[in-house]
C-alpha positions, 0 to 999 in steps of 0.5 A: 534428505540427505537427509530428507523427504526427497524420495529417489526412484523405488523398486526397480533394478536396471536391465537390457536397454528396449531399442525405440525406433522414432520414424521420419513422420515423428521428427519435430515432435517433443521427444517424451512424445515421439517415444511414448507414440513409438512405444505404445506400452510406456506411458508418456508420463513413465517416459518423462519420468525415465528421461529424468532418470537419465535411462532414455539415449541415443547414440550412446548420449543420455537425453535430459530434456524431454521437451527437446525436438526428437530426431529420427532414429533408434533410442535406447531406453533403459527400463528397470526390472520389477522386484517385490514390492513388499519388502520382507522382514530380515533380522538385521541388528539395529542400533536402538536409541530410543523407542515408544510406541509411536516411533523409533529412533535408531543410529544407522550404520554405513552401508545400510540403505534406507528402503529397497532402491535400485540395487538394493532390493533388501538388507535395508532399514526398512528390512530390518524395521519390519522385522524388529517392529513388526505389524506396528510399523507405520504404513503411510509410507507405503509398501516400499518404505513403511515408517520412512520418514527422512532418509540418509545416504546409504553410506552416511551414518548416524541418527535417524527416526521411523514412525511406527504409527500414522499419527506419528508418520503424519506429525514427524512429516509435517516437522521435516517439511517446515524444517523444525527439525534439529539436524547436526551432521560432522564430516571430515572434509578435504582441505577446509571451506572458508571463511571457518564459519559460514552459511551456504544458500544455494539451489540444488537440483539435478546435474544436467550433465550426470541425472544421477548427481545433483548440482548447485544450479543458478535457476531452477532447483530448490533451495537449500540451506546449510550452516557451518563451522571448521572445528579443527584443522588437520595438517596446517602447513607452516606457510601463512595463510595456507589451508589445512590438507584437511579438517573436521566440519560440523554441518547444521541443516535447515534444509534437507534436499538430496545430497546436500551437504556432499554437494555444498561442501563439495561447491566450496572446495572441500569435498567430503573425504572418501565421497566416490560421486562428488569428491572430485580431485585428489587429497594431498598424499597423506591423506589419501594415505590415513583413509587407507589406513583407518580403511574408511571405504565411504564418505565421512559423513555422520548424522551426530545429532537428531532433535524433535518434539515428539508429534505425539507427547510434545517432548522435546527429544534430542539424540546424539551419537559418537562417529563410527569407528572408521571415522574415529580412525581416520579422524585420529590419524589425520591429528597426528600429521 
């Protein structure tokens, strides 16, 4: 998820490429092929899986398709490093919305991944979750993401919930996957997507051109589905008709697919304020000017709103939480241009 079930890869960080050298004899070959023949200790499996990652190149070109006809010649394939598989407790302050003894819902802060990734081999939830629930956390997970139902963006804010046992993680799960599930995120946004209200249906899946972003892809891919609404413009200017420099979007999910809302916003021309990956272009100077000066370093994206029947107790349970403060910042300074 963005915001869902999606799982990106775990446990790994990036290290010296291993120089795989494919012989004239394996030319014509399927590239996955070739390089697990040519690599005896990957797997032909771990090779796709690297492929997909966009780790395996040649000639300085990352290869995306694995069922290509490999060439002759060296390949470089970035194999990650192991780190601990079993995350350790870290006290790490936890904003506590709510806590029974089958689950937790806590209001995450910017910059605090959801489980240990690439990169970020501790200081995430999970880290702080071990710590502050102990043995009683949900293990169904696994050992890398123990009560991890859903994830948000590291540099997404907001609600989120974690199981602390596996009939809970069990029935949060089955919630996600059917959608029942009430997900309101607000994000401050780069001009305005138009029509003000709307629903973006699409299939999302990952960009051929860079594996590390997803894109609105015409075939293949998942669907995703997001509705929307324009809650204020920001700086409109005097002439008829002409868009805001920015505004206030409330996005409602009925999908949770990886990126989803920074790339649907991003697809109508409005990409989220502060997004490093999909934020392509340039706001207009006075807006470049007021994210500097609330000092928002990320995107401006908050998960708002949370919404559940508990898959225990059958209670309806809904969470709603105010933005951040660099949010709040520059949301404020965008309404006095």
């Amino acid at each position: 998820m963005q915001d869902s079930a999606d799982h990106d890869d775990e446990g790994e960080e990036v290290t010296a490429p291993l120089i795989v050298n494919v012989g004239p004899a394996a030319g014509g070959l399927r590239l996955d092929k070739a390089l697990a023949d040519a690599a005896p200790d990957l797997s032909r499996a771990r090779i796709q899986s690297l492929i997909e990652a966009g780790a395996v190149s040649r000639d300085g070109r990352v290869l995306s398709n694995g069922s290509a006809k490999a060439e002759p010649g060296d390949y470089d394939i970035i194999l990650p490093a192991l780190i601990s598989a079993t995350p350790l407790p870290q006290a790490i302050p936890l904003t506590v919305l709510y806590e029974d003894a089958e689950l937790i819902v806590i209001d995450k802060t910017a910059g605090m991944a959801a489980h240990p990734a690439p990169g970020t081999p501790d200081g995430t939830l999970v880290n702080a979750l071990l710590a502050y629930c102990g043995a009683s956390l949900s293990g169904i997970g696994g050992v890398a993401r123990p009560g991890i139902v859903h994830r948000l963006d590291k540099d997404t804010s907001g609600v989120m919930v974690a199981a602390k046992t596996d009939r809970a993680h069990a029935g949060l799960s089955a919630l996600f996957a059917t959608h029942d599930i009430e997900r309101t995120y607000i994000a401050l946004v780069r001009g305005a997507p138009s029509p003000v209200v709307g629903r973006i249906q699409t299939q999302l899946g990952r960009s051929s051109s860079d594996r590390k972003k997803m894109a609105v892809l015409k075939a293949g891919g998942r669907e995703a589905i997001t509705d929307y609404v324009v809650q204020r413009a920001f700086a409109v200017p005097a002439k008829a008709g002409a868009a805001p420099l920015a505004s206030r979007v409330a996005c409602t999910l009925h999908t949770g697919r990886t990126h989803q809302i920074r790339v649907h916003m991003a697809s109508k021309g409005s990409p989220i304020l502060g997004d490093a990956v999909y934020g392509s272009g340039s706001p207009a100077l006075p807006v470049r000017t007021a994210i500097a000066e609330a000092g928002l370093t990320r995107q401006a994206l908050h998960a708002s709103v949370l919404g559940f029947v508990h898959p225990v107790t059958g209670q309806r349970l809904r969470f709603e939480t105010a933005l951040p403060l660099d949010m709040q910042s520059l949301e404020a300074i965008l309404s006095s241009l």
